[in-house]
DSSP file (Angstrom, degrees, kcal/mol; ACC not computed):
  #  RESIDUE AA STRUCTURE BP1 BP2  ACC     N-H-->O    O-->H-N    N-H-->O    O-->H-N    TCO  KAPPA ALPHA  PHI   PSI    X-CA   Y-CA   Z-CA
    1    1 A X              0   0    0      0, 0.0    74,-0.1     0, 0.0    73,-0.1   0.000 360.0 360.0 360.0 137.9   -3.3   17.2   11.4
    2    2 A X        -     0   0    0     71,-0.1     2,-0.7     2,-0.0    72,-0.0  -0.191 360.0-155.5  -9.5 110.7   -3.1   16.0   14.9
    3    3 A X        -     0   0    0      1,-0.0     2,-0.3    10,-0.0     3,-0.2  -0.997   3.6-169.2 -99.5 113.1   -1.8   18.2   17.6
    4    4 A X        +     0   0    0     -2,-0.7     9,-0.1     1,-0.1     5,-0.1  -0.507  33.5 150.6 -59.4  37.8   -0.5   15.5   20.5
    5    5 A X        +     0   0    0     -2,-0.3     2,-0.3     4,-0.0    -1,-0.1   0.793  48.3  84.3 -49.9 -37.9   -0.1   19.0   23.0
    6    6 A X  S >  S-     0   0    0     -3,-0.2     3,-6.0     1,-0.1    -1,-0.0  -0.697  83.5-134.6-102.6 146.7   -0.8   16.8   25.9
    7    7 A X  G >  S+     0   0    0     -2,-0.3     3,-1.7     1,-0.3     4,-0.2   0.722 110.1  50.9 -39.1 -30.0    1.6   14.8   27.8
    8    8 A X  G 3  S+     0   0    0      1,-0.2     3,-0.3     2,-0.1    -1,-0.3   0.722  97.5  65.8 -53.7 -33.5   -0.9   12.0   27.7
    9    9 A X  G <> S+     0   0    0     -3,-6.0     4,-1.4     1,-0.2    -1,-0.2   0.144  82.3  90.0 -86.8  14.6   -1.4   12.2   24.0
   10   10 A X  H <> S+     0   0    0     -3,-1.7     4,-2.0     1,-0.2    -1,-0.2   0.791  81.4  49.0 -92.3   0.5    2.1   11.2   23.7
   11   11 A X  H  > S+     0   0    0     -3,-0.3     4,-1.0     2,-0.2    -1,-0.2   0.633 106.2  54.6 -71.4 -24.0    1.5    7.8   23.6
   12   12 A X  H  > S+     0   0    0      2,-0.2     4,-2.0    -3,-0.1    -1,-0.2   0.724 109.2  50.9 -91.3 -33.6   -1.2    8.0   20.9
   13   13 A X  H  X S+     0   0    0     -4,-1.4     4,-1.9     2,-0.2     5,-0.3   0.952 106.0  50.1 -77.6 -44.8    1.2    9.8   18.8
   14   14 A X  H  X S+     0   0    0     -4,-2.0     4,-1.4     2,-0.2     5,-0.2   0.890 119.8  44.6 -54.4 -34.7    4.3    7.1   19.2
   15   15 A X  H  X S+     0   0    0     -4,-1.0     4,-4.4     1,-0.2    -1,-0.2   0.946 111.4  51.3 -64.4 -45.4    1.2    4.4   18.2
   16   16 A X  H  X S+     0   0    0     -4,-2.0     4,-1.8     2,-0.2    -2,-0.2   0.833 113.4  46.3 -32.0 -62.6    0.0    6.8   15.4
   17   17 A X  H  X S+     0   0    0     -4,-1.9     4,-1.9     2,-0.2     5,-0.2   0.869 109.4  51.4 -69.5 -53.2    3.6    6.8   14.2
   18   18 A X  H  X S+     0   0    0     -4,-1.4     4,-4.5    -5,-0.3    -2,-0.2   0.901 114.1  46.6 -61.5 -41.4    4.3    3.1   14.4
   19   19 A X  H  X S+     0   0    0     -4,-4.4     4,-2.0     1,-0.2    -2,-0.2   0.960 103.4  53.5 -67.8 -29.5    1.2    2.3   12.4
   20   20 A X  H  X S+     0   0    0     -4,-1.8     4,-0.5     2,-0.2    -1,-0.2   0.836 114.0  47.3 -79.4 -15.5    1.5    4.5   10.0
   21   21 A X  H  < S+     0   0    0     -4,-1.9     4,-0.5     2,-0.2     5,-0.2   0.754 109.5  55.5 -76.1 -37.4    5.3    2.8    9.3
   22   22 A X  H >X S+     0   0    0     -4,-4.5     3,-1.8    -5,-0.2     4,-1.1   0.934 106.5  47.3 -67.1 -61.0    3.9   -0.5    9.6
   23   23 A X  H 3< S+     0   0    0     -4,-2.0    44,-0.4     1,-0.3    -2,-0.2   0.512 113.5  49.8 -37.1 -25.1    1.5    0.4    6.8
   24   24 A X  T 3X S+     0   0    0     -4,-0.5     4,-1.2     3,-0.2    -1,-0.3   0.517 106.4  57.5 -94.7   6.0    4.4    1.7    4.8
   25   25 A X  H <> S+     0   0    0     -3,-1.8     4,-2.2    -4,-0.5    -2,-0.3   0.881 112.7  35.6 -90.0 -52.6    6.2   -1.3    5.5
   26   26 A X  H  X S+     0   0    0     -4,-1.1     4,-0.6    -5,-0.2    -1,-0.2   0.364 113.4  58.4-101.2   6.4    3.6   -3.7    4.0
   27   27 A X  H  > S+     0   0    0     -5,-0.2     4,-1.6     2,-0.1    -2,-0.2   0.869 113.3  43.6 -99.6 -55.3    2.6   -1.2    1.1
   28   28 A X  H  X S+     0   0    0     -4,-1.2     4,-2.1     1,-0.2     5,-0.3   0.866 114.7  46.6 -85.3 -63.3    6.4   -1.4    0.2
   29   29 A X  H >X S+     0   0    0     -4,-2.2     3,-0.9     2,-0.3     4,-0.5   0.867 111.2  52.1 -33.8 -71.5    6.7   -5.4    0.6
   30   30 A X  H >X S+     0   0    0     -4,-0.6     4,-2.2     1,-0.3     3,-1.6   0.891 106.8  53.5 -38.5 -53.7    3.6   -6.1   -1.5
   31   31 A X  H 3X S+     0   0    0     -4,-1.6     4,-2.7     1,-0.2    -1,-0.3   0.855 110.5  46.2 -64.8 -39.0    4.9   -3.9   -4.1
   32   32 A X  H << S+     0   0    0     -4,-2.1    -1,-0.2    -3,-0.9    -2,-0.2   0.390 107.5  56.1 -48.6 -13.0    8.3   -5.9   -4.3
   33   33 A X  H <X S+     0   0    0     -3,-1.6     4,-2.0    -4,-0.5    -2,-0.2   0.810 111.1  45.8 -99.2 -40.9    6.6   -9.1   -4.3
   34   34 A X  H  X S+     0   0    0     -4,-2.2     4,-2.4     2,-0.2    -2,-0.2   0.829 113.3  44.7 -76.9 -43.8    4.8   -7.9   -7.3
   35   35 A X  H  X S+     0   0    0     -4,-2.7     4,-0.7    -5,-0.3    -1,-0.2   0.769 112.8  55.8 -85.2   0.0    7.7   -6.4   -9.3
   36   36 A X  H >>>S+     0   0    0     -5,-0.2     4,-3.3     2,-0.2     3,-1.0   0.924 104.6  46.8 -83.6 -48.4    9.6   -9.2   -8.6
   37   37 A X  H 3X5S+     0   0    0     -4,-2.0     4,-3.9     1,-0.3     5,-0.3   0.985 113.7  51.8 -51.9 -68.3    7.2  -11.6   -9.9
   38   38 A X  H 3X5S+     0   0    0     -4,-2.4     4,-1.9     1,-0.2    -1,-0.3   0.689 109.7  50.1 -42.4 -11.9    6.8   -9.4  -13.2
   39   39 A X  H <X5S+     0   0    0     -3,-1.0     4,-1.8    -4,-0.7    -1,-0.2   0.677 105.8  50.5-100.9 -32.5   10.3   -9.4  -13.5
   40   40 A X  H  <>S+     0   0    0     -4,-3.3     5,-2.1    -3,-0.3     6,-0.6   0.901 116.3  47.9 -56.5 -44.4   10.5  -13.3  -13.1
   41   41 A X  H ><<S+     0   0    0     -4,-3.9     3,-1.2    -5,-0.6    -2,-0.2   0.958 112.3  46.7 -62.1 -77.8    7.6  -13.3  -16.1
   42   42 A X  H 3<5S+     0   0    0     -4,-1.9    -2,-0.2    -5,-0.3    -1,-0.2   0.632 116.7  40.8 -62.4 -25.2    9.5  -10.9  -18.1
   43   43 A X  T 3<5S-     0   0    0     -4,-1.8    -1,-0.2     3,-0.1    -2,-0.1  -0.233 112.6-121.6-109.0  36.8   13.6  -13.2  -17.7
   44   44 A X  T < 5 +     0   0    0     -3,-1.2    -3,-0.2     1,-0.1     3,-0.1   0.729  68.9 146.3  -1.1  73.5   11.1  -16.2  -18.2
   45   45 A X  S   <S-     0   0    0     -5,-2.1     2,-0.2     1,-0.4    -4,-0.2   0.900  75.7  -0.7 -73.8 -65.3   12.2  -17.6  -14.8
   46   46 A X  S    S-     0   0    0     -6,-0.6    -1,-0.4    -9,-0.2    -2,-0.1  -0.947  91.1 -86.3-130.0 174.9    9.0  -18.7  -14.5
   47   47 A X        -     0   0    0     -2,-0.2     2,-0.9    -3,-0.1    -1,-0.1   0.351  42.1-113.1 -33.0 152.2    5.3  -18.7  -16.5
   48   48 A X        -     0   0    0     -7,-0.1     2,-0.6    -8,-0.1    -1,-0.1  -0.789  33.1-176.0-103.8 134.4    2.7  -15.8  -16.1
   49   49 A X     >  -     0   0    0     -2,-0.9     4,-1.2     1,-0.1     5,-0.1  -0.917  12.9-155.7-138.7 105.2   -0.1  -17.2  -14.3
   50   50 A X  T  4 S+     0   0    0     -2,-0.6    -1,-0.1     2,-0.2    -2,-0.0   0.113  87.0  56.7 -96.4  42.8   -2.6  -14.3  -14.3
   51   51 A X  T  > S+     0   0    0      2,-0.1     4,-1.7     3,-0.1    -1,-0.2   0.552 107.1  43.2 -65.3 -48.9   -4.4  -15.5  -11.4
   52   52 A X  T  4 S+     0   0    0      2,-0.2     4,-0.3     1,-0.1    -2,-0.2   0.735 115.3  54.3 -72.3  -5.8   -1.6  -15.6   -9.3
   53   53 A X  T  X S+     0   0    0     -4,-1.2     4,-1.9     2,-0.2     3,-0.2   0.754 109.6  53.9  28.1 -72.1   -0.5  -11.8  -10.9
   54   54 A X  T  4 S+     0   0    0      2,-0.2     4,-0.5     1,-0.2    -2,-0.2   0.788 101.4  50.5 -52.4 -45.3   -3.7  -10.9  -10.0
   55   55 A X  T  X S+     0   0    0     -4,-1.7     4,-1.7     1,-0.2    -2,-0.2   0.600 109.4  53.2 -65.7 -35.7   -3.6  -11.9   -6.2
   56   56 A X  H  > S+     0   0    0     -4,-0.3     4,-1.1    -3,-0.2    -2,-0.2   0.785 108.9  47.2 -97.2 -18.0   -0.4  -10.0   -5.7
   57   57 A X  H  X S+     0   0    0     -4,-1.9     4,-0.8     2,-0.2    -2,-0.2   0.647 114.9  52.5 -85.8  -4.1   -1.9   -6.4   -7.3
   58   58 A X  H  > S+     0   0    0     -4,-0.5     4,-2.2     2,-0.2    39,-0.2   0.897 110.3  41.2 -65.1 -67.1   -4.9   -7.2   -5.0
   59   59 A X  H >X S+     0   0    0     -4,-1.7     4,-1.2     2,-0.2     3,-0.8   0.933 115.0  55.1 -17.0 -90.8   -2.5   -7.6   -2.0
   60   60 A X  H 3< S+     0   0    0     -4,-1.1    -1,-0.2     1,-0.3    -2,-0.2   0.725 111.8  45.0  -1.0 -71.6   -0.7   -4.4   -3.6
   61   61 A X  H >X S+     0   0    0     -4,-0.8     4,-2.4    -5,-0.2     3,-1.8   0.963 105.4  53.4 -53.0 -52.2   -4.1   -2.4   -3.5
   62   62 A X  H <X S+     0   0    0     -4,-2.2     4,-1.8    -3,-0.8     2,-0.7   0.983 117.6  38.5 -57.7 -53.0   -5.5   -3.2   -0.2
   63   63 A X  H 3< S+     0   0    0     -4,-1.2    -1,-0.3     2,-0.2    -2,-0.1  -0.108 111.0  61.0-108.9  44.8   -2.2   -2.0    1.5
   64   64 A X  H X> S+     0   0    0     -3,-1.8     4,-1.8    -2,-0.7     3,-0.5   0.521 115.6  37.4-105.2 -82.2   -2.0    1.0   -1.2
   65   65 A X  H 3X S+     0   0    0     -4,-2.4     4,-5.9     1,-0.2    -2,-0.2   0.728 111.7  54.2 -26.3 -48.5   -5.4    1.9    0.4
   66   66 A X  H >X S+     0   0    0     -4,-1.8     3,-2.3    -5,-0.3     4,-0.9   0.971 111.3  47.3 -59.3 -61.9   -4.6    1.1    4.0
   67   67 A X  H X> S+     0   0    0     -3,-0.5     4,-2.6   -44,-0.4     3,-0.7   0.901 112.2  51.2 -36.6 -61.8   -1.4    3.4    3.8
   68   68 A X  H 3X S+     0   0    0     -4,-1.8     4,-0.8     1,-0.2    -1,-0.2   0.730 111.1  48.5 -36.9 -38.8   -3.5    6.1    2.2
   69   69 A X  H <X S+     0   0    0     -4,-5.9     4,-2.4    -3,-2.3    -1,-0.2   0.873 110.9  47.6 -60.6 -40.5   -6.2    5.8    5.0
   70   70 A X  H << S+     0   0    0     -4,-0.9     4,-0.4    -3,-0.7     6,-0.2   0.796 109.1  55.0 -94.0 -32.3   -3.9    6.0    7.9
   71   71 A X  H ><>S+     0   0    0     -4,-2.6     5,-3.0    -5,-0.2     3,-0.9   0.919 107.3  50.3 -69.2 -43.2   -2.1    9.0    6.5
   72   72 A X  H ><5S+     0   0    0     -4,-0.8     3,-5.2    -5,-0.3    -2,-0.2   0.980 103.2  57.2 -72.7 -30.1   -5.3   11.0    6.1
   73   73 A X  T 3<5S+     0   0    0     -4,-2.4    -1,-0.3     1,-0.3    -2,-0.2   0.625 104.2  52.1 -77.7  10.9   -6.3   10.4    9.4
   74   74 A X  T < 5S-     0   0    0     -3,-0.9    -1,-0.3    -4,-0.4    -2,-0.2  -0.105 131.5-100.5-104.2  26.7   -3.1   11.9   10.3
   75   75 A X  T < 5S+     0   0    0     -3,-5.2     2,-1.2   -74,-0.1    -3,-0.2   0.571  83.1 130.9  75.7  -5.0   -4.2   14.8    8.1
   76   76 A X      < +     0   0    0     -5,-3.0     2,-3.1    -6,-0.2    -1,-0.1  -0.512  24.5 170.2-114.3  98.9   -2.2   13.9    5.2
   77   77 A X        +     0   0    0     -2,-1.2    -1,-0.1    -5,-0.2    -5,-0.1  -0.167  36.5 110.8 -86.7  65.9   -4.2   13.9    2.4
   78   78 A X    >>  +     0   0    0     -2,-3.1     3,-1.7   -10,-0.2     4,-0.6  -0.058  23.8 166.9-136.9  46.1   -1.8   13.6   -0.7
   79   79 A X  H 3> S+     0   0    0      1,-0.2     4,-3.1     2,-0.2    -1,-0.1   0.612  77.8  64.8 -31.1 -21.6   -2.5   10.0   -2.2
   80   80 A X  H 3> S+     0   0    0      2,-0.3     4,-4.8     1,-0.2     5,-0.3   0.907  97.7  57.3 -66.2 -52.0   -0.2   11.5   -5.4
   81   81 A X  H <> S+     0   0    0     -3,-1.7     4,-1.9     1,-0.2    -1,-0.2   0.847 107.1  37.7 -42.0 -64.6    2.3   11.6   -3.3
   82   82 A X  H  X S+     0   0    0     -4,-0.6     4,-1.6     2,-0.2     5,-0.4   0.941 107.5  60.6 -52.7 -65.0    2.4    8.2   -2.3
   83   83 A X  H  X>S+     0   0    0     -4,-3.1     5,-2.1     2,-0.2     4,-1.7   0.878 117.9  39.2 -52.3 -26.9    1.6    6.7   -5.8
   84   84 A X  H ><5S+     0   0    0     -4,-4.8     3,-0.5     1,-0.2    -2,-0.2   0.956 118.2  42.2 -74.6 -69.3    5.5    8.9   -6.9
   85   85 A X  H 3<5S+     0   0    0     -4,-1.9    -1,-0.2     1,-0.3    -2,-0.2   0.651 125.1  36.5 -83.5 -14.7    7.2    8.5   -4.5
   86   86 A X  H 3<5S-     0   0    0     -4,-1.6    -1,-0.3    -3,-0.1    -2,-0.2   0.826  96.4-131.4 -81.8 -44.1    6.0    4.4   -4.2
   87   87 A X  T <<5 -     0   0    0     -4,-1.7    -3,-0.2    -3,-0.5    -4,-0.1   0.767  27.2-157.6  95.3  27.1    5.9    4.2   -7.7
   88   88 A X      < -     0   0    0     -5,-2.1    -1,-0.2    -6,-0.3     2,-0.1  -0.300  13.0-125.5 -83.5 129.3    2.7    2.7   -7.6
   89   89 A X     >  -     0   0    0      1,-0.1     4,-3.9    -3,-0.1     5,-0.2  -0.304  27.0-114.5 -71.6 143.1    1.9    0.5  -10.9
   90   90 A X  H  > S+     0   0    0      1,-0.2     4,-3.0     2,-0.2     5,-0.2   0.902 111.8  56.4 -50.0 -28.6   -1.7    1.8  -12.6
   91   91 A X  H  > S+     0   0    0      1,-0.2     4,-1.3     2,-0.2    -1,-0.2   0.951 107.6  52.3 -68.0 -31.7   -3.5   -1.8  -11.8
   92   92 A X  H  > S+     0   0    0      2,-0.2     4,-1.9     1,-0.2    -1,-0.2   0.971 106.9  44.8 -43.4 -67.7   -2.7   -1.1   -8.8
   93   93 A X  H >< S+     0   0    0     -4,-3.9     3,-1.2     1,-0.3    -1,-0.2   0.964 114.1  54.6 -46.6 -42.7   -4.1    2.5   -8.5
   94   94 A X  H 3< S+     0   0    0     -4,-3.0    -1,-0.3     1,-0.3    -2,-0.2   0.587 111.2  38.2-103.3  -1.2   -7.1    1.3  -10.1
   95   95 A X  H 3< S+     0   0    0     -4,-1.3    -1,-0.3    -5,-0.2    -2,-0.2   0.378  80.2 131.4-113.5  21.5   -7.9   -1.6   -7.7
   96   96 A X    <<  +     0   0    0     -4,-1.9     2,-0.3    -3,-1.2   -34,-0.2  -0.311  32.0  96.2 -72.1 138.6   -7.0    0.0   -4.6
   97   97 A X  S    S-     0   0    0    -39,-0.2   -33,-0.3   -36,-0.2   -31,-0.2  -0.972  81.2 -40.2 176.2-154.4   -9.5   -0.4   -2.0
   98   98 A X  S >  S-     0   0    0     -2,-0.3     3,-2.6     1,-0.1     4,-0.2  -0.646  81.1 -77.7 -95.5 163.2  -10.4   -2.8    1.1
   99   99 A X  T 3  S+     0   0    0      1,-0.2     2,-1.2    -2,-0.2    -1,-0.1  -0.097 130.1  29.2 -41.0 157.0   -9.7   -6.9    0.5
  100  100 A X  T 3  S+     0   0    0      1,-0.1    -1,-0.2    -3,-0.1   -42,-0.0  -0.221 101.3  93.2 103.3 -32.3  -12.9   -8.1   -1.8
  101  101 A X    <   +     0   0    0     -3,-2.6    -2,-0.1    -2,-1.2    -1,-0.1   0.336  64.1 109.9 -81.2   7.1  -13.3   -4.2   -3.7
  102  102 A X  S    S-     0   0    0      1,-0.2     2,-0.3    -4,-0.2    -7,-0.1   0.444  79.2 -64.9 -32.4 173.1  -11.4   -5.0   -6.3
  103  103 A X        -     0   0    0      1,-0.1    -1,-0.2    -8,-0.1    -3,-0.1  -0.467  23.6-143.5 -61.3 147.5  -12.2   -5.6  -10.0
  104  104 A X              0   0    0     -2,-0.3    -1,-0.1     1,-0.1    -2,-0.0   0.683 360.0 360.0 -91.1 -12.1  -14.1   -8.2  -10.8
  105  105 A X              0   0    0      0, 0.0    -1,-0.1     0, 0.0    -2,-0.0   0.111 360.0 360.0  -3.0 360.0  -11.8   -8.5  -13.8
């Protein structure tokens, strides 16, 4: 993990900190956007259109990933963690990556 020991470096941790909270910010969002839509499918609110379905577990992935990254390079290497405590759906898990590394599915 990081040591920020010099005064200088405190500035790199307070950015370090904010990113990695934005990144949990927009892994959280995505994922809401997504169980809200399934839940709209499931109280037929509206249709299932698996393209758009698709597009939000894409979203979902990329900022699964991003979080994941930004957390090891702060040394914390416990993706488990994050998929319990996020709750992170398996399509998810299993298209996480950068925009485009998806399934082709």
């Amino acid at each position: 993990m990081p040591k920020f020991d010099n005064p200088l470096d405190l500035p790199f941790a307070g950015e370090a900190a904010a990113s990695l909270g934005l990144a949990g910010r927009k892994l959280k969002k995505t994922l809401d956007a997504l169980r809200q839509y399934d839940a709209d499918v499931s109280s037929s609110a509206h249709p299932s259109d698996e393209a758009a379905r698709k597009q939000l577990v894409m979203g979902a992935a990329e900022a699964y990933w991003g979080y994941v990254v930004q957390r090891e390079q702060l040394g914390l290497l416990d993706p488990e963690y994050i998929a319990k405590e996020y709750d992170i759906p398996s399509d998810v898990k299993l298209a996480m990556g950068p925009k485009g590394r998806g399934p082709t599915a």
